[in-house]
N, C-alpha and C positions, 0 to 999 in steps of 0.2 A: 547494493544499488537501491534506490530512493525508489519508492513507485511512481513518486511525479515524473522519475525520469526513466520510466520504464517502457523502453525500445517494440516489443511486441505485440502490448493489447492496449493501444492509445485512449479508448473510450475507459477501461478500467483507469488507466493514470487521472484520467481526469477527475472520474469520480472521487476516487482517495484523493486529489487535489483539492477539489471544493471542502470534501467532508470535515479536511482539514485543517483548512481556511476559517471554516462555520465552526468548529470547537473552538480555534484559537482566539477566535472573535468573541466566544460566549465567555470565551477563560478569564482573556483581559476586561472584558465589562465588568465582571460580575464584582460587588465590592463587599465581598461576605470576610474581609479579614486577611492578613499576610499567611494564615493557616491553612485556610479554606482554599486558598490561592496555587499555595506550593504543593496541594494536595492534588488538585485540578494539573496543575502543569501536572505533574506525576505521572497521574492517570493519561494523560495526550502523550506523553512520553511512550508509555509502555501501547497505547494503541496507536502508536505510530510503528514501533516495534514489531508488533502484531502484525500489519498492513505490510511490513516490507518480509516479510517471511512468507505471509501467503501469496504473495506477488512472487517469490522466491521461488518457492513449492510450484506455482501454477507455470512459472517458466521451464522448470524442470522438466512438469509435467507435459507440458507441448511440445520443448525439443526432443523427448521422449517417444512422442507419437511419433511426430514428422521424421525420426530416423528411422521408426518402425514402417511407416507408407513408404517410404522410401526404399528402404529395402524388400521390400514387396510387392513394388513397383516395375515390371521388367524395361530396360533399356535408358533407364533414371540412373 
């Protein structure tokens, strides 16, 4: 699952949305060379990567709790 399209915590999606908007933007301006270029996508790649795994981990982590209150909740 994308983080932009990530159902739970809407103000985190958003943030990974912009952050990622603002790299892609700095990626395509910059005119340091087709090297320099493929390097940058690269690197937004792998921290896109990055971003959907801790979004991942942190969904994990919630439905985690919320089954633990849950069960420790009497009449829930």
């Amino acid at each position: 699952m994308a983080a932009r399209d990530h159902p739970v915590i809407p103000e985190l999606a958003a943030l990974i949305t912009a952050m990622r908007d603002s790299t892609k933007s700095l990626v395509l301006q910059d005119s340091g060379g087709d090297a320099v270029r493929s390097r940058k996508v690269g690197l937004l790649d792998s921290a896109i990567k990055f971003e959907d795994a801790v979004v991942g981990k942190m969904t994990a982590l919630k439905e985690k709790l919320t089954r633990e209150v849950t069960l420790r909740e009497p009449g829930v």
